[in-house]
C-alpha positions as CSV (number, residue, x, y, z in Angstrom):
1,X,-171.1,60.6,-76.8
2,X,-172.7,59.9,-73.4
3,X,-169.5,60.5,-71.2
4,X,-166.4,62.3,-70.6
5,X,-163.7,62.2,-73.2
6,X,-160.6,63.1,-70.9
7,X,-158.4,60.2,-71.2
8,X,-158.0,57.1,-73.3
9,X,-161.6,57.4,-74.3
10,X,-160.7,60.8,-76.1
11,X,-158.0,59.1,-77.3
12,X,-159.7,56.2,-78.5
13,X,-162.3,58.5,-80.9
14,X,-159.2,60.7,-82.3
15,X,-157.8,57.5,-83.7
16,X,-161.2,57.8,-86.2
17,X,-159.9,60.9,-87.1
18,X,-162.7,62.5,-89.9
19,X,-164.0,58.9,-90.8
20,X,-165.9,59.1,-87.3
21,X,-168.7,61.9,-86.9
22,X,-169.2,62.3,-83.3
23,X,-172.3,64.0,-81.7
24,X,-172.2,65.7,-78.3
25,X,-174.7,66.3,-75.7
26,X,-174.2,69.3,-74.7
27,X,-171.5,72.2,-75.7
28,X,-169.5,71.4,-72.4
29,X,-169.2,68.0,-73.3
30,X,-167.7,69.4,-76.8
31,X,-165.7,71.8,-76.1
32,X,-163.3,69.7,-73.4
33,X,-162.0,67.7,-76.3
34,X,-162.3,70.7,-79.2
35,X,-160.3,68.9,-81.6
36,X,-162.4,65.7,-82.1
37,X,-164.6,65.4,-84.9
38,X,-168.0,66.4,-83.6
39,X,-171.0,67.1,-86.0
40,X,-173.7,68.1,-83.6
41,X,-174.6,68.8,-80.4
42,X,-177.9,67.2,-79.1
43,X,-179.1,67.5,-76.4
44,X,-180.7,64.6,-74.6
45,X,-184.6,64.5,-74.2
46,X,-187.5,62.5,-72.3
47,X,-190.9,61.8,-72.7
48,X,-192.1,65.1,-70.6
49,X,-195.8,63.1,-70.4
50,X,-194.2,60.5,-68.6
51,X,-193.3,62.7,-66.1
52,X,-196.8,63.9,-63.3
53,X,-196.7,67.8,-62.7
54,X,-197.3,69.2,-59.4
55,X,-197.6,73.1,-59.0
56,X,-198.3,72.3,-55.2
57,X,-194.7,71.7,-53.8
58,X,-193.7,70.2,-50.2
59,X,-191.2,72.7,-47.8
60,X,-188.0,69.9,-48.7
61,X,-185.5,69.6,-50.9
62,X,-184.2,66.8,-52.9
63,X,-180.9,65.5,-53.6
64,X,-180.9,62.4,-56.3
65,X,-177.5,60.9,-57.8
66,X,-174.6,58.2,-57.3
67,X,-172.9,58.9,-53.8
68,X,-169.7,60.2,-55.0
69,X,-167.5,63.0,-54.5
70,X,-168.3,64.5,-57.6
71,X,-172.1,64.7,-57.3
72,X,-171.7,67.0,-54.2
73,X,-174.4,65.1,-51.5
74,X,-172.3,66.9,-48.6
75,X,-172.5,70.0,-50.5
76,X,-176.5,69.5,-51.1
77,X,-176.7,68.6,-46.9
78,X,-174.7,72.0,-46.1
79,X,-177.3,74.2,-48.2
80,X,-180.1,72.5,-47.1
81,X,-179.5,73.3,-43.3
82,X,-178.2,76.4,-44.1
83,X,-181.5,77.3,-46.1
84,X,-183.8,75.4,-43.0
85,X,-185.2,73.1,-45.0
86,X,-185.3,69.7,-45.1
87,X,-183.5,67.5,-47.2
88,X,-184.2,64.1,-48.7
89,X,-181.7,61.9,-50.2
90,X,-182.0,59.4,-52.6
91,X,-179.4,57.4,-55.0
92,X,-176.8,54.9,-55.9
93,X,-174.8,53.5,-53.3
94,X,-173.8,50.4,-54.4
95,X,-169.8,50.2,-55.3
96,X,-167.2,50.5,-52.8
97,X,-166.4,54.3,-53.3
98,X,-169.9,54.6,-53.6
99,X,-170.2,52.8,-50.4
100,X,-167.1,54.5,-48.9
101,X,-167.7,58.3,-49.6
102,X,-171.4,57.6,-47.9
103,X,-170.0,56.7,-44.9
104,X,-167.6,58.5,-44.4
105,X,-169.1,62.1,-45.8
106,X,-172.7,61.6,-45.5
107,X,-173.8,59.4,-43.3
108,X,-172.6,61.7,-40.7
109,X,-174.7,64.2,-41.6
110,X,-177.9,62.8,-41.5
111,X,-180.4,63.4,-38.9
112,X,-181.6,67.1,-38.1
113,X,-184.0,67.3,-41.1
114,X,-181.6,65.1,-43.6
115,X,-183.3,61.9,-44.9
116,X,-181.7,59.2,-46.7
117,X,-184.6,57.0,-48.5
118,X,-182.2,54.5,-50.5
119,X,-181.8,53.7,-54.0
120,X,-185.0,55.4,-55.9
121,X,-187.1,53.7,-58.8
122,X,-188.7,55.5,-62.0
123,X,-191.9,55.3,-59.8
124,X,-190.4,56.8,-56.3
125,X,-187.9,59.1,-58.8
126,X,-191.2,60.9,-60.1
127,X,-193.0,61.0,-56.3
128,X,-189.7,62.9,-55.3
129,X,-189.5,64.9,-58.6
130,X,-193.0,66.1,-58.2
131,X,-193.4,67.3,-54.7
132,X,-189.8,68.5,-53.9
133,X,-189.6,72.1,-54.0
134,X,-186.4,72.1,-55.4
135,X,-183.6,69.6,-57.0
136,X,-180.3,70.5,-55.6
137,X,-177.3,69.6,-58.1
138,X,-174.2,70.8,-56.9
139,X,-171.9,69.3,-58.7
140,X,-168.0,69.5,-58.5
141,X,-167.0,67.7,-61.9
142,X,-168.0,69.0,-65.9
143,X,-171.4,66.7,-66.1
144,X,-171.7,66.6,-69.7
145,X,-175.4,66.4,-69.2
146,X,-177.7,65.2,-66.2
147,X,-180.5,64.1,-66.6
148,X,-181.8,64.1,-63.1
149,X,-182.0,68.3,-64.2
150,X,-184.4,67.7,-66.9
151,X,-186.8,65.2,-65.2
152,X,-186.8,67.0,-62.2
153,X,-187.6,70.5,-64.3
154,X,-190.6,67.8,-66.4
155,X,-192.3,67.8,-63.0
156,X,-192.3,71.8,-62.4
157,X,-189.4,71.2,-60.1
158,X,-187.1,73.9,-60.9
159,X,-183.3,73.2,-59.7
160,X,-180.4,74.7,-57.9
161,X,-177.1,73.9,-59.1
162,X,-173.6,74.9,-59.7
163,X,-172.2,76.0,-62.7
164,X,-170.4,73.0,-64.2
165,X,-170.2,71.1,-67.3
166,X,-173.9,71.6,-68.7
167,X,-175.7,73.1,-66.2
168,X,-175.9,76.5,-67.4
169,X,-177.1,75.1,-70.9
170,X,-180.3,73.3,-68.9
171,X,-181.1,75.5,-66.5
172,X,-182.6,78.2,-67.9
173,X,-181.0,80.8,-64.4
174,X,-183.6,82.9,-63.1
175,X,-186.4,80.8,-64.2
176,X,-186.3,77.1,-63.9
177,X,-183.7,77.2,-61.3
178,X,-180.5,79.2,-60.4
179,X,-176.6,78.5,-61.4
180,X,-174.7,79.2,-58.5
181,X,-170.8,79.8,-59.2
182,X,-169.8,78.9,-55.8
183,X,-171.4,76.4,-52.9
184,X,-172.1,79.3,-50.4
185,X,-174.3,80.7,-52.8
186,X,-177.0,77.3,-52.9
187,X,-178.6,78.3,-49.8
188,X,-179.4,81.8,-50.8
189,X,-180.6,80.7,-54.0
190,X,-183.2,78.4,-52.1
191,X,-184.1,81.2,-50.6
192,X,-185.6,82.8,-53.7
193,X,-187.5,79.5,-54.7
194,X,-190.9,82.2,-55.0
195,X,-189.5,83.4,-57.9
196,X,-190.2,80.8,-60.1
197,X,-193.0,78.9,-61.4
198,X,-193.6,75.2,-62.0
199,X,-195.5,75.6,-65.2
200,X,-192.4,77.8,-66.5
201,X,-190.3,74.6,-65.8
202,X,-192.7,72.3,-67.5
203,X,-192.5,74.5,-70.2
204,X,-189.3,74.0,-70.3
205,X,-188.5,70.8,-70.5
206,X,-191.3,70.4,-73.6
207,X,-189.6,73.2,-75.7
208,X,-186.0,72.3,-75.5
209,X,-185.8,68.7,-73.9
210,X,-188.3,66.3,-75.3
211,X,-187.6,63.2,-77.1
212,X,-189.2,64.4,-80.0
213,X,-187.1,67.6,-80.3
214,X,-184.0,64.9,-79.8
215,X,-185.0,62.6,-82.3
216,X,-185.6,65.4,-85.0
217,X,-182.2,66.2,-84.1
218,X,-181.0,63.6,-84.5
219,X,-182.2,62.8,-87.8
220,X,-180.9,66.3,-88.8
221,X,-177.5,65.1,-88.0
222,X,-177.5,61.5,-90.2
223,X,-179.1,63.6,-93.1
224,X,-176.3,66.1,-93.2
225,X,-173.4,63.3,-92.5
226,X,-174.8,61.4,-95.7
227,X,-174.9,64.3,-98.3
């Protein structure tokens, strides 16, 4: 299950009842809809050597993700500032929300050390990845995973976040980023960036987050569902 399950899609799956075995990515994910019949969690993974490691970061920060309310851009612009440093945005901004909440909550704010570099590719993704001192991911919805955390965290990038839906589970707090419970605490916790290491982020990633790691778990799960 790659989404939220509030709604008719959660009501979709319990029409399966027991004849379904569900797999979640990540323990948030599972425990907002308890009663469906999960098997597993798994988490997702990547192929860390696809992702170029840089222990030499640049002063900015990076935001990366849809343009929504949710994601928390405004909130990542308000930290930043706070903090001094710069910010670079990047993301989706193609739907009319999408297109609505950027204009009227972000655009804005731009200017004064806050740069908006479009929609990013899997090559510009891992340029930004690599020399951004820090993701910033403050959400304000139950992400049942996000995978911008782990590919930032593949390139020694640790990452500042709040603490909803999976984040605590992929940020290891205190050592490949920190979990902020509230929004006033993101710019403070950029302030402690020389606390952590990149090759303790790297490390990461390869222990808990590879593809390999999610295959094998994967495989774990059909072998128990068919004995």
């Amino acid at each position: 299950m790659h989404g939220p399950l509030d709604g008719e899609p959660g009501e979709y799956y319990r029409q399966f009842g027991k004849d379904l075995a569900l797999v979640a990515i990540s323990e948030s994910q599972r425990s907002r809809a308890p009663d469906l019949n999960w098997v597993a969690t798994v988490y997702n993974g990547l192929q860390v050597a696809d992702y170029p490691f840089c222990e030499t970061k640049e002063d900015w920060v990076l935001f990366i993700g849809r343009f929504t309310e949710d994601k928390g851009a405004d909130l990542a612009i308000k930290a930043a500032r706070e903090a001094g440093r710069p910010l670079v945005l990047a993301g989706k901004m193609n739907e009319p929300a999408e297109e609505a909440y950027f204009d009227e909550v972000v655009r804005p704010l731009l200017g004064s050390g806050v740069t908006y570099v479009g929609e990013a590719d899997a090559e510009l993704k891992r340029e930004l990845y690599a020399k951004a001192s820090a993701l910033l991911f403050p959400i304000r919805w139950p992400e049942p995973f996000g995978m911008v955390m782990i590919e930032a965290m593949a390139c020694g990038t640790p990452v500042v976040a709040l603490a909803d839906g999976s984040v605590p589970e992929v940020v290891d707090h205190g050592r490949t980023g920190f979990v902020c419970t509230e929004p006033e605490e993101l710019a403070a916790a950029l302030g402690r960036l020389p606390e952590l290491t990149a090759r303790a982020c790297r490390s990461h990633v390869e222990q808990r987050f590879d593809v390999a790691t999610m295959a094998a778990g994967y495989e774990e799960v059909y072998r128990s569902v068919l004995h």
